[in-house]
C-alpha positions, 0 to 999 in steps of 0.5 A: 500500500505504501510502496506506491507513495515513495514512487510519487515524492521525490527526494527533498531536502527539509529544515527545522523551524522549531521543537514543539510539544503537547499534552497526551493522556499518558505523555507529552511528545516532542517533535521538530517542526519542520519549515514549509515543504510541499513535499513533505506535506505531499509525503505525509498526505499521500500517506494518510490515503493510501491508508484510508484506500486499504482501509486503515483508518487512524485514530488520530490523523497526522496532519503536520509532518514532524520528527518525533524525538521523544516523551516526557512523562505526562505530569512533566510541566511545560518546558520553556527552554525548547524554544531557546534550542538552536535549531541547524541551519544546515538541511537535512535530506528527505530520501526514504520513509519508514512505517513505524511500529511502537511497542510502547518502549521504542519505535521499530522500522517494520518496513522502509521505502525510497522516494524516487518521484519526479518534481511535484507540479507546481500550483498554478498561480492567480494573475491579477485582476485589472 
């Protein structure tokens, strides 16, 4: 099912804007956020349907691409720092995904996939109006 996503994205290059995190009910993720990436959005979308085609539905949709870099314990205050963090001005390269499983310790690949899609095509744009 996922296969046929890699074969539409194309390898890209991505960004951090900034870390972010939220309250779960047993936990408090923290991810990086990414900056804008058609292409990651493109990935993350593509993924979600092919999902809802073969009838897998997710509990809770992931909308906003991210990288997952860990948990605090769910009674953890809110940590002010993360916004102090420096994020790399270097890019980081966008070249395979992985269907991830986890057991509740850790993630584990059960599967991983190239990108190899051409260019995505561009949006067209609205001219003006006199």
């Amino acid at each position: 099912v996922l296969g046929s996503v890699g074969e539409r994205i194309p390898p890209h290059a991505i960004r951090i804007e900034r870390l972010a995190h939220w309250r779960g009910r047993r936990s408090m993720p923290v991810v990086a956020l990414p900056t804008a990436s058609s292409e990651l959005q493109a990935l993350c979308d593509a993924c979600r349907d092919a999902l809802n085609h073969a009838g897998i539905h997710a509990i809770q949709a992931t909308t906003t691409p991210h990288v997952t870099l860990g948990y605090f314990d769910a009674g953890t205050p809110i940590q002010h720092w993360m916004s102090d963090v420096r994020h790399p001005a270097r890019e980081l390269a966008v070249e395979r995904f992985d269907l991830l499983f986890n057991s509740g310790g850790r993630y584990e690949s059960l599967a991983s996939w190239p990108l190899t899609g051409s260019a995505l095509p561009h949006l067209p744009e609205q001219g003006w109006l006199l």
